[in-house]
C-alpha positions in Angstrom: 21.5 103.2 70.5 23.8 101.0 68.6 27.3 102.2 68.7 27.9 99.8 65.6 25.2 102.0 63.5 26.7 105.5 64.7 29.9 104.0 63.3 28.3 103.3 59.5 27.0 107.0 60.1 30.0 108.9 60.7 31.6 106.2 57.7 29.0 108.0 55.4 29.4 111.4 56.5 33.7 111.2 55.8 33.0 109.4 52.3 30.3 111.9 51.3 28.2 108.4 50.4 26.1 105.4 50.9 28.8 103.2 48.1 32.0 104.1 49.7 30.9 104.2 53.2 29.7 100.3 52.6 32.9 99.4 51.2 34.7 100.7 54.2 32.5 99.3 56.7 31.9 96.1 54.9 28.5 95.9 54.0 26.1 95.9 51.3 24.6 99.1 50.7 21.2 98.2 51.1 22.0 97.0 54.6 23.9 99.9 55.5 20.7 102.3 54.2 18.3 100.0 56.4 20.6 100.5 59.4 20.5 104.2 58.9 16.7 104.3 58.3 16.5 102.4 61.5 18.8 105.1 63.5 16.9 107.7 61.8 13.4 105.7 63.2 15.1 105.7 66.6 16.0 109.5 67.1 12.7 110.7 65.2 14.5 113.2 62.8 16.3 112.8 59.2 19.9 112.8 59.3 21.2 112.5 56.1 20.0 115.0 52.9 20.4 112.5 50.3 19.8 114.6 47.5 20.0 113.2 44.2 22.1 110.5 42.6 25.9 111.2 42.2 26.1 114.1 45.0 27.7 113.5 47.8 25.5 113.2 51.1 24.9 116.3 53.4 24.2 116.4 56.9 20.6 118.1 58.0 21.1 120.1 61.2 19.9 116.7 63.0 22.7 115.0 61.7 25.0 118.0 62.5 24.0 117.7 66.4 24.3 113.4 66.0 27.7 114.3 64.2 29.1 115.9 67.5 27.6 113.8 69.6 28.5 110.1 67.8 32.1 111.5 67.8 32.3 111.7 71.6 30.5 108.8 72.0 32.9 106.6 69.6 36.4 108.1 71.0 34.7 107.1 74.6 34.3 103.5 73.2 37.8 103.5 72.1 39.3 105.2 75.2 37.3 101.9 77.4 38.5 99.3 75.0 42.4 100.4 75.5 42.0 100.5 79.1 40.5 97.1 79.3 43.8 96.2 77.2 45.3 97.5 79.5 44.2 95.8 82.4 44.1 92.5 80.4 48.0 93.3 79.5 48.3 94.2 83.4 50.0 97.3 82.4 47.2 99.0 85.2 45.2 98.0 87.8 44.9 98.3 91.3 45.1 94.5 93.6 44.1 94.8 97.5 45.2 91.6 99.4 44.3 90.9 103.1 47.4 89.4 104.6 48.0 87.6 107.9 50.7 88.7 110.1 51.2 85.1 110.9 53.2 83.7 108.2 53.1 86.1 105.2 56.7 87.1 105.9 57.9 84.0 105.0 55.2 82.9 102.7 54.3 86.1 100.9 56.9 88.2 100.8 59.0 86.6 97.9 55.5 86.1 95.6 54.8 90.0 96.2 58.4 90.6 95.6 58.0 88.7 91.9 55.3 89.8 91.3 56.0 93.6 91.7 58.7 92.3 89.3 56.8 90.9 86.5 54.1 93.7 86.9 55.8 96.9 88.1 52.3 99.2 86.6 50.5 96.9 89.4 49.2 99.1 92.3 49.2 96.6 95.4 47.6 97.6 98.7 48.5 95.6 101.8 46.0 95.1 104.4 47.4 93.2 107.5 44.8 91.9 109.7 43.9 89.0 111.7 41.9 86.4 109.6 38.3 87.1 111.0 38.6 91.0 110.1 40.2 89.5 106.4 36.5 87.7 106.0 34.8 91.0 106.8 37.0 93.0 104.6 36.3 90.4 101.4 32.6 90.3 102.4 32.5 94.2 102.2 34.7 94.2 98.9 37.5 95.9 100.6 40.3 93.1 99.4 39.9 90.4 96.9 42.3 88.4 98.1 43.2 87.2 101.7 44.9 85.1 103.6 43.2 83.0 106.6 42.7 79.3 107.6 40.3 77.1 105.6 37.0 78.8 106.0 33.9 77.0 106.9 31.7 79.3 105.3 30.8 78.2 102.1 30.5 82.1 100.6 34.2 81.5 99.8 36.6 79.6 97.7 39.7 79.1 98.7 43.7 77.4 98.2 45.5 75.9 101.0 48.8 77.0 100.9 50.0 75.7 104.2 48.9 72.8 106.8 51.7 72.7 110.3 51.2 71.4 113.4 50.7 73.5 116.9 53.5 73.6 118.9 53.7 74.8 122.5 56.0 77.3 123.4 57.0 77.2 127.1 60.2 79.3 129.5 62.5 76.5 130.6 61.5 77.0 133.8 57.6 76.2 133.4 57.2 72.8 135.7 56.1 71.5 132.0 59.4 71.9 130.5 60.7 68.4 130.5 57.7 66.2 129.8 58.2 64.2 126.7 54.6 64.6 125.0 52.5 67.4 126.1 48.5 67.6 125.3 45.7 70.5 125.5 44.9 69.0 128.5 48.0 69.0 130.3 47.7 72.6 129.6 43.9 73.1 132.1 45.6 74.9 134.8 48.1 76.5 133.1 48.0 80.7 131.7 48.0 81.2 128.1 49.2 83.4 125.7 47.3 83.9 122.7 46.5 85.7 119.6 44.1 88.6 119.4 40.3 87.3 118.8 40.7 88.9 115.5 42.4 85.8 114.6 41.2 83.1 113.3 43.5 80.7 115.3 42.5 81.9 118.2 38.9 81.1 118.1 40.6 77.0 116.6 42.4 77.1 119.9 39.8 78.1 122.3 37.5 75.4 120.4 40.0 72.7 121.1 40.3 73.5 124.9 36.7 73.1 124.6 36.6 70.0 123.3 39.3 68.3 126.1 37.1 69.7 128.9 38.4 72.6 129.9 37.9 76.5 129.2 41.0 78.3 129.0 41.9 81.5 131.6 44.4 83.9 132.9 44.5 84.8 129.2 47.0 87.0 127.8 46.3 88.4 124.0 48.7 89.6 121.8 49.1 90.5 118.3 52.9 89.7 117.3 54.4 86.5 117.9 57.9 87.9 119.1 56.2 89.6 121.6 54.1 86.7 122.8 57.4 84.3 123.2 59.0 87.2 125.3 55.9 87.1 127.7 56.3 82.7 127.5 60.4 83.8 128.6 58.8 85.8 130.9 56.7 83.0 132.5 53.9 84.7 131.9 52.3 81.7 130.7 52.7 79.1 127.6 51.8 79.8 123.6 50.0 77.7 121.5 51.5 78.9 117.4 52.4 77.1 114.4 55.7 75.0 113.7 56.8 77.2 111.2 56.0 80.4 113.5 57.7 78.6 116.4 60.8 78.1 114.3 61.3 80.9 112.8 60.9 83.2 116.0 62.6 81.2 118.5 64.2 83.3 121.4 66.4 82.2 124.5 64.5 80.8 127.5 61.9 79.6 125.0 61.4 76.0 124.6 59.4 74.8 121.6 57.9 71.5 122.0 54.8 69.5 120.0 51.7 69.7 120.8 49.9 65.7 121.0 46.8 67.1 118.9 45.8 65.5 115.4 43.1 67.7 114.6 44.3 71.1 115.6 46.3 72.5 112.7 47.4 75.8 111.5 45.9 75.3 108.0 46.9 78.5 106.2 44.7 79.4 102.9 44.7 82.0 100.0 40.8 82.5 100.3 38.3 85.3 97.7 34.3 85.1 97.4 32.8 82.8 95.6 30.6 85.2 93.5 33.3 87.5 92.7 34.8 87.5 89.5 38.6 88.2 90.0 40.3 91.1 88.2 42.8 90.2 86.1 45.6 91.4 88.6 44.2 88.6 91.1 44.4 86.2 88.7 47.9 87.4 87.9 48.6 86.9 91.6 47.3 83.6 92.0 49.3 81.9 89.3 52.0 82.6 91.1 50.8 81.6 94.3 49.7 78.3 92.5 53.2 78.2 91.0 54.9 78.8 94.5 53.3 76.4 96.3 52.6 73.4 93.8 56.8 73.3 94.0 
């Protein structure tokens, strides 16, 4: 049924005509008596007593039901089109983001912070969780947003917001401590602390030991990286993290050294599915994050 039609019907039933109810929906009169005929086709009753010329038009008990009905039917139209506005304006909406717990402290925070400032109606649910669990959670339509490394599946697009060299944490008494360049290799016999398997960096890391002949063991997995540098002060073994991790968790005993390794990178990305069409809040989001990190 053609909301447009039940709107020339409820125009002729408050003028009383065919004439005026044209000139307020603006169209000719023969059009707007076709489109009724049409309606009336549709639901297999009359709706209109026309009666004759010069008195105004009456409603059969038909059109008295259709009345009631096209009344609900049109405030229900109007009620979805200002909450789309809405949504459009961002004065509502709801925006789930997956967020690493590497990083988004000092990446993520401040945009989160403006944001909540430019769009205080904005609901915003947080969901930190290592970047594997992130993919699940945007493949299950959980989040639309999340933050992980550059994904090699090709289900999602994605921004690359950050791209940091390793660096190897070590205690200052680890018989490493004073070499001057330091590869995965060098690190065959030594224990290591990592990152949950949840994370995406962990699974890069274990790759890379892979690749310089050697599979890594005595592993230690944690899931915060201030507690990871107090097991490295420890000497529970050494850390593989990111230079801007390293730096801005750094804790005595701790030396923080590079790591001789071109192709291992922490390569931190804003990523959403492909197929997905974004709401307007996510949208919202990403100019900033476009904004933030196009600086």
């Amino acid at each position: 049924m053609d909301l447009k039609v039940l709107r020339y019907f409820m125009a002729i039933v408050d003028n009383g005509s065919f004439g005026k109810a044209a000139e307020q929906v603006h169209i000719s009169q023969p059009a707007l008596s076709k489109a009724i005929k049409g309606l009336e086709e549709e639901l297999e009753v009359s709706i209109l007593d026309r009666g004759r010329r010069g008195t105004k038009v009456r409603l059969t008990p038909a059109g008295r039901i259709l009345q009631k009905h096209a009344n609900i039917l049109l405030s229900s139209r109007q009620a979805m089109l200002e909450e789309l506005n809405l949504l459009r304006q961002l004065e509502r909406g709801h925006l789930k983001i997956g967020l690493s717990p590497l990083g988004s402290a000092e990446l993520f925070a401040p945009i989160i912070g403006k944001f909540r400032a430019m769009y205080p109606r904005i609901q915003i649910e947080l969901l930190e969780r290592g970047g594997a669990e992130q993919e699940a959670a945007l493949r299950n339509s959980e989040i639309e947003l999340a933050t992980s490394l550059v994904p090699n599946d090709d289900e999602f697009a994605w921004l690359q917001v950050r791209d940091d060299p390793i660096m190897l944490a070590l205690s200052s008494a680890h018989p490493l401590a004073h070499a001057t360049t330091l590869s995965l290799s060098d690190l065959a016999d030594t224990s290591l602390v990592t990152f949950e398997t949840t994370f995406v960096l962990n699974k890069l890391i274990e790759e890379e030991c892979q690749r310089a002949g050697f599979t890594p063991n005595d592993i230690t997995h944690v899931s915060q990286p201030d507690f990871g540098l107090a097991l490295v002060a420890a000497g529970t073994g050494v850390m593989l993290l990111p230079k801007l991790i390293a730096e801005r968790h750094k804790i005595p005993g701790v030396i923080i050294k590079p790591l001789d390794s071109s192709s291992l990178r922490w390569k931190l990305s804003v990523i959403w599915r492909k197929e997905t069409t974004l709401s307007f809040a996510a949208n919202a989001m990403m100019a900033l994050i476009r904004e933030r990190f196009s600086e």
